[in-house]
C-alpha positions in Angstrom: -107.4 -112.3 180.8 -104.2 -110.5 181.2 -102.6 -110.7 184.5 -103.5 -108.2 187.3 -99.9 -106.4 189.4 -101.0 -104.7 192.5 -98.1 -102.1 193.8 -98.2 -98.9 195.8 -97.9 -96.1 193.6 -95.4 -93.5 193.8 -93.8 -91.0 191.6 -91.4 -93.3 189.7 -94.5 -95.3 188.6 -97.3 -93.0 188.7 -97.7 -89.3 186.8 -99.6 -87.1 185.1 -101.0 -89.5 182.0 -101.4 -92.4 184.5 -104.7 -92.1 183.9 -105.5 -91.3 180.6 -107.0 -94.7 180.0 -109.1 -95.0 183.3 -113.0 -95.2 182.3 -114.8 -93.4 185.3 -118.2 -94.0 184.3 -121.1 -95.2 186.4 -124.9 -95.1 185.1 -126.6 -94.2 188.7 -130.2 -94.4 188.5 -131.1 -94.0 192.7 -128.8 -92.5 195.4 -128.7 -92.6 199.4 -130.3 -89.0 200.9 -131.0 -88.5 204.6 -135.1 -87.0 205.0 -136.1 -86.8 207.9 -133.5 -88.2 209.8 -133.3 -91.2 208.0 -131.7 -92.6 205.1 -133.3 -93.1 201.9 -132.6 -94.5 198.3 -134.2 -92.2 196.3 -134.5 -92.0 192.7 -131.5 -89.7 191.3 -130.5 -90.9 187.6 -127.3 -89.4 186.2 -123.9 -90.2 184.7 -121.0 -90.2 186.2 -118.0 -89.8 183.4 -114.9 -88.4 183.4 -113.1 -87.0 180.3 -109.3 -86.4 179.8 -108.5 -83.3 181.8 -110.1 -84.1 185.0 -108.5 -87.6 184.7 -105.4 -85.4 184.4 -106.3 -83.2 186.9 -106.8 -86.0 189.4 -103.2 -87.5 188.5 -101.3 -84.5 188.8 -103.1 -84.0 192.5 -102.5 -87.6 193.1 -99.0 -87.2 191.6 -98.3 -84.1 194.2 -99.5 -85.7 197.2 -97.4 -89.1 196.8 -94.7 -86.7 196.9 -96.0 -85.0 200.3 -96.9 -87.9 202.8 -99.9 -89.9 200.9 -99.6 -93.5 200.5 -100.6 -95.3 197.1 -101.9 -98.2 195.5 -102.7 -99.4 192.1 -104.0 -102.1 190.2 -102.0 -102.6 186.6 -103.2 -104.4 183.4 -100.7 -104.3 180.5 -99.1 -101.4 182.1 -102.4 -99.7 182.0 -103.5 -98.8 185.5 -107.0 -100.3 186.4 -108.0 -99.5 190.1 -105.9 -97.3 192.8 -106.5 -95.9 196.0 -105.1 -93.4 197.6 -104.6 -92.6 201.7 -104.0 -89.6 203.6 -101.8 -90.4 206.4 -102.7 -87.6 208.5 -104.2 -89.0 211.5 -107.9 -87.2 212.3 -110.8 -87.5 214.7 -111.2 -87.2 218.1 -108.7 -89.9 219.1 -106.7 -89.5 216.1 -108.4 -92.7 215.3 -109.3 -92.7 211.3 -106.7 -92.2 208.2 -108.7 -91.2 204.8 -108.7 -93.2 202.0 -109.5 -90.5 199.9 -109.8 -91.7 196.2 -110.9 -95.4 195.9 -111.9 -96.5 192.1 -112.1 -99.3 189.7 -111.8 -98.4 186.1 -115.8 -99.7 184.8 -114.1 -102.7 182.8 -112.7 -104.1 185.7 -115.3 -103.5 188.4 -116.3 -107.1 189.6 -113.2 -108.7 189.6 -112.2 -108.1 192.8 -109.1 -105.2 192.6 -111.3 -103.0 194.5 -111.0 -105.8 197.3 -107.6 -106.2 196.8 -106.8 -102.5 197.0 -109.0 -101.6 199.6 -106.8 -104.4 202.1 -103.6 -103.1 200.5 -105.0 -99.6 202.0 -106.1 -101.1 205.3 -103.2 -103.0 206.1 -101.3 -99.6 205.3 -103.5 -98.0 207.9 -102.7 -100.5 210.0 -99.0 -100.1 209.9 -99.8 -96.1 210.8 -101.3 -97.0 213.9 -105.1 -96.0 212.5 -108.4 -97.9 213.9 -110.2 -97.5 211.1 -110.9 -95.5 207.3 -112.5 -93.3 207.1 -114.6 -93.1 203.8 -116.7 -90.0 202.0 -118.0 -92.5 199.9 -120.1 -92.1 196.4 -124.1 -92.0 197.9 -125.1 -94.4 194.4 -126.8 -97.7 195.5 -124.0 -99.9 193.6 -121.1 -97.3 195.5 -122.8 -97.8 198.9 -123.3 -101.5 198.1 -119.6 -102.1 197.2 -118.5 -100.9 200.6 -120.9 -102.4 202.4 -119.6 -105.8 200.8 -116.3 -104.8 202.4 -117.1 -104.1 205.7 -117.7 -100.5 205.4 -120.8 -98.9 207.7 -121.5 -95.7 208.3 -119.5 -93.4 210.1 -119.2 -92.8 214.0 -117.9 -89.7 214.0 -118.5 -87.5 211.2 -116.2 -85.3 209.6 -117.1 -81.5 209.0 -114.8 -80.8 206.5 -114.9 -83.9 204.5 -119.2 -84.1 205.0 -118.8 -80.6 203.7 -116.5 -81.2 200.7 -118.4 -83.7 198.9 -122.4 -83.2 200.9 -124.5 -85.5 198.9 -121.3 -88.4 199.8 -122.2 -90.9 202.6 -118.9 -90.6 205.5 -118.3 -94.2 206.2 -115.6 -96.5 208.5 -113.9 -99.5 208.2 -112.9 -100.7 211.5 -109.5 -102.1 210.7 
């Protein structure tokens, strides 16, 4: 296996194509719902796959905020990037307490061997640096998502959101104390 090179991202090594061979693709067969005030895995099967433009589309919004006070990090296979998250320095909550790691992925050939880990403390430790307690998380409701964050120490959410819960409302808002 080719070596793995983690670095933060920014616009001299990140742009609009840094995508283009990212494979966003996740077979979910049962997602995380609230009923009754409680959460359930429920059955929910659909595919998760993202073509070329909104791979682009993500990169040139990633490639604008790295310019405008979001911090970076990527995981790089034969110059092919494989795994990057990316963190919203703007401190929120009612202490100010939580940064957001707003995108967080794994290209699906590389999930399992362990660059999410990797990335996720890359983004922690720049939380850290920025004063945050914790991350805050609108994380993927799928059972394998929810699963992966719970592996790293993720639980659910304190203080909720509005915005964010209202962005994305089938997402599960999660923290990471750090």
């Amino acid at each position: 296996m080719e070596e793995i090179i983690y670095s933060e991202l920014t616009p001299c090594n990140f742009h609009r194509n840094s995508l283009d061979s990212f494979i966003r693709h996740q077979e979910v067969k049962e997602c995380w719902r609230i009923q009754n005030g409680m959460w359930v895995l429920i059955p929910h099967p659909f595919t998760e796959d993202w073509d070329l433009s909104e791979l682009r589309e993500l990169a040139s919004e990633i490639e604008y905020r790295l310019t405008n006070g979001w911090s970076g990090f990527g995981a790089w296979q034969n110059r092919r990037l494989i795994g990057f998250g990316i963190l919203d320095e703007t401190p929120f909550g009612s202490r100010n307490q939580y940064l957001d790691l707003v995108h967080f992925y794994v290209s699906e050939p590389c999930r399992g061997l362990g660059v999410g880990r990797r990335l996720f403390s890359m983004a922690a430790q720049k939380a850290r640096e920025a004063g945050a307690e914790k991350l805050y998380i609108s994380a993927h409701s799928s059972k394998e998502s929810q699963e992966a964050y719970r592996r790293l120490g993720c639980k659910l959410a304190e203080e909720i959101d509005p915005v964010l819960a209202a962005k994305e409302p089938c997402d599960v808002q999660m923290e990471y104390l750090l």
